[in-house]
N, C-alpha and C positions, 0 to 999 in steps of 0.2 A: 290470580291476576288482579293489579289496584286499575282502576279509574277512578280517579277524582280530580280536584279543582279543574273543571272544565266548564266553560260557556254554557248553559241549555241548550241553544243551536248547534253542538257540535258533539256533544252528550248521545247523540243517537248514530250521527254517521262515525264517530269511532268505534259505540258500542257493535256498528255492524260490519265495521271492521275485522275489528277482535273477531266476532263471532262466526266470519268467514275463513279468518284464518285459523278458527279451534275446529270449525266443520270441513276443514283444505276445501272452500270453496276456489279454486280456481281462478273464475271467471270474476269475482266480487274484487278477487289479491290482484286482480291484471286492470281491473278498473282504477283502483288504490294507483299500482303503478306505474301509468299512465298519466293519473290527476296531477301526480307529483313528481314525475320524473326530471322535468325539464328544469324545473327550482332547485330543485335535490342536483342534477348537474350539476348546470350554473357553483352553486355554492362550491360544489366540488371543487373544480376546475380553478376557481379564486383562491383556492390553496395549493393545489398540486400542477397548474398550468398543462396538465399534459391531458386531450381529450379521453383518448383510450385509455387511462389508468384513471378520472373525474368516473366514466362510463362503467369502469369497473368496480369503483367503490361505490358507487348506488345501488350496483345489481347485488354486488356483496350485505347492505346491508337487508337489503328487502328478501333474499336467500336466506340472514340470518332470523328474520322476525319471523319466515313461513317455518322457517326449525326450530325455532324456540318461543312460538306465540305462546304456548300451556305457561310459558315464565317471564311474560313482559311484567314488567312495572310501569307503568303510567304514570307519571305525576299530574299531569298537566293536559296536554290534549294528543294524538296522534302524528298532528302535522309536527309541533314542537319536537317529540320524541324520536321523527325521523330527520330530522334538519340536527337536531343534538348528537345523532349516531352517525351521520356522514361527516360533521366537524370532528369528531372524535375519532372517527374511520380517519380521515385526513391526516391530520393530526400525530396520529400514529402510524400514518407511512411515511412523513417526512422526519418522525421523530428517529426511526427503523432507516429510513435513507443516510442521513447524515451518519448515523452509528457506521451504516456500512464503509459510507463514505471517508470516514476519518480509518477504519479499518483496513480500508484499499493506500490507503494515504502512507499509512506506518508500514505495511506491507512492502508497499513501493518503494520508500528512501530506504529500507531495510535490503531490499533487494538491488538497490543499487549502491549502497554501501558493502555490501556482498561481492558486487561487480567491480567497485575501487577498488577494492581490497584483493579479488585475483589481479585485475592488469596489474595493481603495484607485484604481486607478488610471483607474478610471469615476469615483470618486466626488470627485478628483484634477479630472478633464477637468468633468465635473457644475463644478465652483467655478469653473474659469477661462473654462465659457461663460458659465454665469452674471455672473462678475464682467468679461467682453467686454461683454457688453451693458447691463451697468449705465454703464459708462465709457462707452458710446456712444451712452448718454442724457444727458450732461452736455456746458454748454455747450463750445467749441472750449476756450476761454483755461484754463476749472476742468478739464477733461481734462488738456491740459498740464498743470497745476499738480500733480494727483493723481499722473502719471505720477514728476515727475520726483522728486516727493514719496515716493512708495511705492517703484518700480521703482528710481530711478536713485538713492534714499537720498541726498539731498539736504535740508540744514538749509533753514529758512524764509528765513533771509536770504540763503542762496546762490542761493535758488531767486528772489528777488525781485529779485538783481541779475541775473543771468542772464536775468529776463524781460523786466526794466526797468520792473518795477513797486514799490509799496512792501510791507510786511511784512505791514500792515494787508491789505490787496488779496489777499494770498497767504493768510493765515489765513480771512479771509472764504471765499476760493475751496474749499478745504479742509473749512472748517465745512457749508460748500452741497457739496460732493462727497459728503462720507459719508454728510450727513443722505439724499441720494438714492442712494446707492447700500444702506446699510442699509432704503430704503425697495423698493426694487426686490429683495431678497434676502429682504424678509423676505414678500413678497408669493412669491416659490419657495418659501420654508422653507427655504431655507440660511441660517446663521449662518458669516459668515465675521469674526468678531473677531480671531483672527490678522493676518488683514490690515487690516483697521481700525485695529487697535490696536498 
């Protein structure tokens, strides 16, 4: 263990310090703790504003000096070296806060981009049962028609040579497909114009 550049007035109450905490004097560590506690607070608390967690990192560090007094380094004087280890204590629970903090952060839009993305894709499956069962309310020949109409993006006249019917027939079919299927939608409250239109 170093001590040095220290005051001669203060040369003795660290050395017996130390020497309390290499003999686990006890009663010498709780006088220390005491002398200084209320400073070593303070200091806390002007970084981390929260009592209970100011009160937890002073008990933290003077826990850590009674377990590893046999390996202090001193530069300077006692008091310095504990005012240095609660800014440092601090310091690294707000460093440790915010990590977590931005970690909850990403977590969060993650999980509610997670949540966009079911209701679109509920609300996605919601149109295409709905719009199964309106097409499965029309007669054979106007289903076809709709089909290859909507789906397969087929002009009226390719659609009426392909069926082997006329334009007129096709158009009809189509005019009786939407009117029943915007009539069957609108009886869910879906509004599917997109695909109507």
């Amino acid at each position: 263990m170093i001590l040095r550049r220290q005051p001669e007035d203060g040369r003795e109450e660290d050395a017996a310090f130390v020497e309390a905490i290499v003999q686990r004097d006890k009663r010498q560590f709780e006088i220390w703790y005491k002398k200084y506690y209320q400073q070593l607070f303070a200091l806390a608390y002007r970084y981390v504003k929260q009592a209970e967690l100011a009160e937890e990192i002073v008990h933290d560090v003077f826990i850590t000096i009674w377990n590893k007094g046999d390996q202090l380094n001193i530069q300077y004087s006692m008091k310095s070296y504990l005012f240095r280890s609660v800014v440092n204590t601090s310091l690294n629970y707000l460093k440790k806060e915010k990590m977590n903090t931005e970690k909850k952060l990403v977590y969060l839009s993650s999980q509610d981009a997670f949540a966009d993305e079911a209701t679109a894709n509920d609300a996605e499956q919601a149109l295409l049962n709905g719009l199964e069962e309106a097409l499965a309310l029309l007669p054979a020949k106007c289903r076809e028609v709709m089909y290859l109409s909507r789906f397969a993006k087929l002009r009226q006249d390719e659609i009426a040579g392909q069926l082997d019917i006329s334009i007129k027939t096709v158009k009809n079919h189509l005019t009786y497909g939407f009117h029943k299927i915007r009539e069957h939608m609108s009886k869910r409250k879906h509004f599917f114009n997109l695909f109507l239109f």
